[in-house]
C-alpha positions as CSV (number, residue, x, y, z in Angstrom):
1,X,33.3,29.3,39.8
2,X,30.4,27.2,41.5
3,X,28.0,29.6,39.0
4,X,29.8,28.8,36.4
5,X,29.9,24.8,36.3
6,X,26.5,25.2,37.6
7,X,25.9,27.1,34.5
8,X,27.3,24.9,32.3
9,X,25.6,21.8,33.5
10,X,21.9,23.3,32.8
11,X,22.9,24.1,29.3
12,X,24.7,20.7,29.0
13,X,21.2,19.1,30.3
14,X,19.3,21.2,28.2
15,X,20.9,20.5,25.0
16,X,20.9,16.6,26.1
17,X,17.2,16.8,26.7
18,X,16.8,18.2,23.1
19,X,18.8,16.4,21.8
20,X,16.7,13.2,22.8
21,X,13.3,15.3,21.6
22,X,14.8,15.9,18.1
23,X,15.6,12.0,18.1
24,X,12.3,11.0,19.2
25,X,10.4,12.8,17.3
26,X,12.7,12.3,13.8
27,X,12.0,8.3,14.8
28,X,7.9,9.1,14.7
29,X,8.1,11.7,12.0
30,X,7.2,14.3,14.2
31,X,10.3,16.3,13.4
32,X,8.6,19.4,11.9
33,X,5.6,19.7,14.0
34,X,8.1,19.9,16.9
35,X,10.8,22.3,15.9
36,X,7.5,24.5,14.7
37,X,6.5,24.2,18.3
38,X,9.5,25.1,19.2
39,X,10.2,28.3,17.1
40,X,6.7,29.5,18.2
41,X,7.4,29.1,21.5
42,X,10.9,29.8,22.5
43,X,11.5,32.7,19.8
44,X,11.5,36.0,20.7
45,X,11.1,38.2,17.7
46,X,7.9,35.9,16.6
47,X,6.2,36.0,20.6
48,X,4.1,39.4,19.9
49,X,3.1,37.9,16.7
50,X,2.3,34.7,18.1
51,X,0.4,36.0,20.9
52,X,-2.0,37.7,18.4
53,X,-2.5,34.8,16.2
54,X,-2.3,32.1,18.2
55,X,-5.6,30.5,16.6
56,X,-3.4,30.7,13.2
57,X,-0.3,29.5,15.2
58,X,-2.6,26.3,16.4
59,X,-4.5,25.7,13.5
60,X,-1.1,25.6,11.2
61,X,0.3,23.0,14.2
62,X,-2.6,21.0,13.9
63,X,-2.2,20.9,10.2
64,X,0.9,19.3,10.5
65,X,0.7,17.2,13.2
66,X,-2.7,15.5,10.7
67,X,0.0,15.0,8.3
68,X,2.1,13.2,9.8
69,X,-0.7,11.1,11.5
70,X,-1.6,10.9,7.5
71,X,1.9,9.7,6.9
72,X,1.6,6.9,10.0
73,X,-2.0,5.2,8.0
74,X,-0.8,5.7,4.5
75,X,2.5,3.4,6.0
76,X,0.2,1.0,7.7
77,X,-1.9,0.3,5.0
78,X,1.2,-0.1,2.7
79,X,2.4,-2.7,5.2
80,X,-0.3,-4.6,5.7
81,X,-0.9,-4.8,1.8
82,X,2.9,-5.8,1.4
83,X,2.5,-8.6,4.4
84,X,-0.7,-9.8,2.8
85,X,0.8,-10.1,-0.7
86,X,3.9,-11.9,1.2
87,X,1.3,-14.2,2.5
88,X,-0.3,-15.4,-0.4
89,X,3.2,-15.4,-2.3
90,X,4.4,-18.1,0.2
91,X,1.2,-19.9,0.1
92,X,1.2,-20.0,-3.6
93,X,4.9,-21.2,-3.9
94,X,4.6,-24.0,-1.5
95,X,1.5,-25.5,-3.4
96,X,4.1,-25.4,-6.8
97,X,6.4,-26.5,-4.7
98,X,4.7,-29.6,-3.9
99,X,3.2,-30.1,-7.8
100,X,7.2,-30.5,-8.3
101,X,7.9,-33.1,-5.6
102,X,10.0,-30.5,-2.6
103,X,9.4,-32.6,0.3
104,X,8.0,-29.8,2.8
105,X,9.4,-31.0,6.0
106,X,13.0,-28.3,6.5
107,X,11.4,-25.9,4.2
108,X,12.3,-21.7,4.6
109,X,12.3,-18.9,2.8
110,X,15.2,-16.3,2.1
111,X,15.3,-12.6,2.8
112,X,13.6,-12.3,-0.5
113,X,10.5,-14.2,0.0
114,X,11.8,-17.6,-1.9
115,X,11.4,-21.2,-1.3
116,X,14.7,-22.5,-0.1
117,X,14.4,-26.6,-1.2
118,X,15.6,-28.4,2.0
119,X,17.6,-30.9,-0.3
120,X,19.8,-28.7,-2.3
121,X,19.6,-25.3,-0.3
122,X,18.7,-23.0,-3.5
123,X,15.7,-21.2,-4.3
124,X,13.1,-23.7,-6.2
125,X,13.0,-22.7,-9.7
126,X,9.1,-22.6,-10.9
127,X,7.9,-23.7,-14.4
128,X,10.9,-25.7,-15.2
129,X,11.4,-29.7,-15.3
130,X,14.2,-31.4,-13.2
């Protein structure tokens, strides 16, 4: 019996544990590379294969883990290009917004990047007279 429960907690832990891992690594993209890991690893029809190839096995693991390091630069640069072209949006509406007359004291923007006039609460409508 105390076999058993003892039994039943490892597993328990063990799929909890992996569980986590699978999360983690799903969050940084690294859900591949790791369930490659683990099939080279932990399988074992594949562990006479992989022990004779394990330069392939590592080179192929390294492969993807460059891809998905890839994946994490091509992301930041897209970021950084959105934020900058957020940036100059903003800037660009505020100077219209002033050409009109918004008094800029209260000003915000929505979720979609638009002037909010402090007076009436709607987005300020560019290129048209009041």
């Amino acid at each position: 019996m105390t076999a058993m429960l003892l039994l039943s907690l490892c597993i328990s832990i063990g799929l909890a544990v992996l569980s986590l891992i699978l999360k983690v690594a799903g969050k940084l993209r690294l859900t591949i590379p790791v369930l490659y890991l683990l099939i080279a690893s932990f399988t074992t029809p594949f562990n006479s294969w992989v022990s004779r190839h394990e330069a392939l096995v590592m080179a192929v693991f390294y492969f993807l883990l460059a891809a998905v390091i890839l994946s994490w630069i091509v992301t930041l640069a897209r970021t950084i290009r959105h934020r900058r072209f957020m940036e100059e949006d903003m800037l660009w509406q505020i100077h219209r917004a002033r050409e009109q007359g918004v008094p800029m004291d209260g000003i915000t923007f929505d979720e979609n990047g638009n002037l909010i006039d402090p007076r009436t609460g709607k987005p300020v409508i560019y290129g048209t007279d009041r």
